[in-house]
N, C-alpha and C positions, 0 to 999 in steps of 0.2 A: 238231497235224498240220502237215504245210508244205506250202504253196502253190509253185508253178511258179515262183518265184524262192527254194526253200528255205531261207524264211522260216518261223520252229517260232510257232505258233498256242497258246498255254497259256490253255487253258479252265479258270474256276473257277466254281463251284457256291458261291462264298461271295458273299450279297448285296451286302456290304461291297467286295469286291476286284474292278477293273474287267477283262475281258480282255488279254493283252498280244501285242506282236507282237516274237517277237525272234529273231533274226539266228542265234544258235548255240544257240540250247535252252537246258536250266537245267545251267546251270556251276557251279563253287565250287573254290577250290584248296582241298587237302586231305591233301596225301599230298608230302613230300620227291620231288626226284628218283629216288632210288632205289628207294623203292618206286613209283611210277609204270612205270620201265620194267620192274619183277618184272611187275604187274599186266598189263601190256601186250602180255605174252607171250599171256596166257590171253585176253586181251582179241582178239589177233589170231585165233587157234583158236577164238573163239566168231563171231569175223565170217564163217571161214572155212565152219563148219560151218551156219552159219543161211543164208550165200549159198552154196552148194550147191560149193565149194571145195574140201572136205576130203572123205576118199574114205571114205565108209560106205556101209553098206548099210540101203537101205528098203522096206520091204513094206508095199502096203495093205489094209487089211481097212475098207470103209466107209466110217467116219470116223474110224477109228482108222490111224494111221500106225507102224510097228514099228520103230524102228532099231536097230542094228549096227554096230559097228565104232567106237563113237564112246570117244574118248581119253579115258579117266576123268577123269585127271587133270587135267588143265589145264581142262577144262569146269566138271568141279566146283567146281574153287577159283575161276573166273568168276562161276558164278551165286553164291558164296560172297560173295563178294569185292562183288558189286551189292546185296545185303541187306547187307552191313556198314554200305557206305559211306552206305546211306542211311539207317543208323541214326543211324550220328555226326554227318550231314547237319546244317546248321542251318538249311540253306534251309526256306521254309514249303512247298514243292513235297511234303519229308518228313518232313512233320510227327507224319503219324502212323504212323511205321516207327520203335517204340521199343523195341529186343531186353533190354534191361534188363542183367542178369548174363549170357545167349547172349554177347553185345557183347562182351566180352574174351574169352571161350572162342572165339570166329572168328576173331579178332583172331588168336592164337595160333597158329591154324591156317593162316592167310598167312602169316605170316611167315615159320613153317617152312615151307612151302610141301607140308602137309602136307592133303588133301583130307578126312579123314578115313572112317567109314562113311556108306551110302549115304542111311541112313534119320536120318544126324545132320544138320537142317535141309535135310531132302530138299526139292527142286523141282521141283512138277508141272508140267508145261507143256502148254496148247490152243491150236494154232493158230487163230488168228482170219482169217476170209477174207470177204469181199464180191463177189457175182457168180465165184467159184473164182476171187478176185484175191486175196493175202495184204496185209491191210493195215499193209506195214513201217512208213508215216507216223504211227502213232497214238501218243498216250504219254498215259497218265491217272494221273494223281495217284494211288502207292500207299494202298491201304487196308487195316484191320485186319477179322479175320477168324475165328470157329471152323469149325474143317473136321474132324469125327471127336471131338470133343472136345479138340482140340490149340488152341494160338494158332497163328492166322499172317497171311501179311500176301501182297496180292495186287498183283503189277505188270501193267501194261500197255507194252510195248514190244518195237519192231522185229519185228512183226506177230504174236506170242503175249503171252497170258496168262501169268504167272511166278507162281506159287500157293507160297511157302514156310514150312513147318512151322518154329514157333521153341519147340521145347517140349522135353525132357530124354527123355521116353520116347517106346518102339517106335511106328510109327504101324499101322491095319491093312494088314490084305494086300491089300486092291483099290490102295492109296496106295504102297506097298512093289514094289508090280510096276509100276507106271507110272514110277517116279523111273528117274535112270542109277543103273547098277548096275556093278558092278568090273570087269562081263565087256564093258563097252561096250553094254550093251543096254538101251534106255526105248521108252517110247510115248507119243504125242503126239496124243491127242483132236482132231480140227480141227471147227471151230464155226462155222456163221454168224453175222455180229457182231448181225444181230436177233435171235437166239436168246438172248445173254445177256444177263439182265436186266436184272444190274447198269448194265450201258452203256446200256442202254436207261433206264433211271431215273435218270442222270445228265443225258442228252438231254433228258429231260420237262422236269428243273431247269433245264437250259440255256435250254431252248423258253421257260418260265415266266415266266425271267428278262431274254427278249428280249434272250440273249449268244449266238446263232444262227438 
């Protein structure tokens, strides 16, 4: 989280490893110039569409949120593009985001610049809110996951949940209609951050370990 001089706060849950306070988040060079500014592209259309920039359409039903309009393409290959890199990651932040054989088949798929289908490494996304605030400052250490029977692996950042399927087959049809889909259409769960648990059982660790 970052504090009023954002400054990125990296909370660990490992006994061994002390809290850290640092300056730009967790870094790592990784990618030649040229694939940086491919990425960059997709990177800017995800800023644009999370800070309310990019012109779709949304409808809300409770806590479900509907969108429309949203650019397949470059979205896809974004949240693509955030499970790769944190797979090839060496940092210990992603340690445990390891796609195995997935790992060059996405590869692949960047490079052509090719999104593929919807339900190949789909990403569910829940907004996460505090008091109807969206909590953009959180970032929690990816973890690994069964969701339906599939692997996958969960992020925390710029104020959702990022839930991605890394497994070869179809996922079901409750997971199939929330992901983006060709026509620009997903749904977006929003959540109070005490409601899930997991984060709630990281805090207890934190609490425990008198690192908050």
């Amino acid at each position: 989280m970052y504090d009023e001089k954002h400054r990125f706060h990296m909370l660990s849950n490992n006994r061994e490893q002390s809290n850290r306070l640092l300056q730009k988040g967790v870094r790592e060079k990784l990618l030649c110039e040229d694939c940086e500014q491919k990425l960059s592209i997709w990177e800017r259309y995800a800023s644009q569409l999370l800070s309310g920039g990019a012109a779709i359409v949304a409808t809300r039903d409770k806590n479900l949120w509907h969108l429309s309009g949203v650019d397949y393409i470059p979205f896809r290959l974004f949240q693509l593009s955030i499970l790769w890199r944190a797979s090839i990651s060496t940092l210990d932040f992603f340690a445990n985001v390891s796609l195995g054989e997935h790992e060059e088949k996405i590869r692949r798929l960047l490079v052509s610049g090719d999104p593929g289908l919807p339900w190949q490494y789909g990403c569910v996304m829940c907004g996460l809110i505090a008091d109807e605030t969206i909590l953009t400052d959180l970032m929690i250490q990816p973890d690994r996951l069964k969701l339906h029977g599939h692997n996958a692996y969960r992020f925390v950042f710029s104020g959702f949940m990022w839930i991605y399927l890394a497994s070869s087959h179809m996922p079901p049809t409750p997971i199939q209609s929330a992901i983006l889909g060709t026509s620009g259409k997903m749904t977006i769960l929003v959540r109070n951050i005490e409601s899930v648990k997991y984060v709630e059982r990281l805090a207890d660790e934190l609490f425990e370990q008198q690192k908050v």
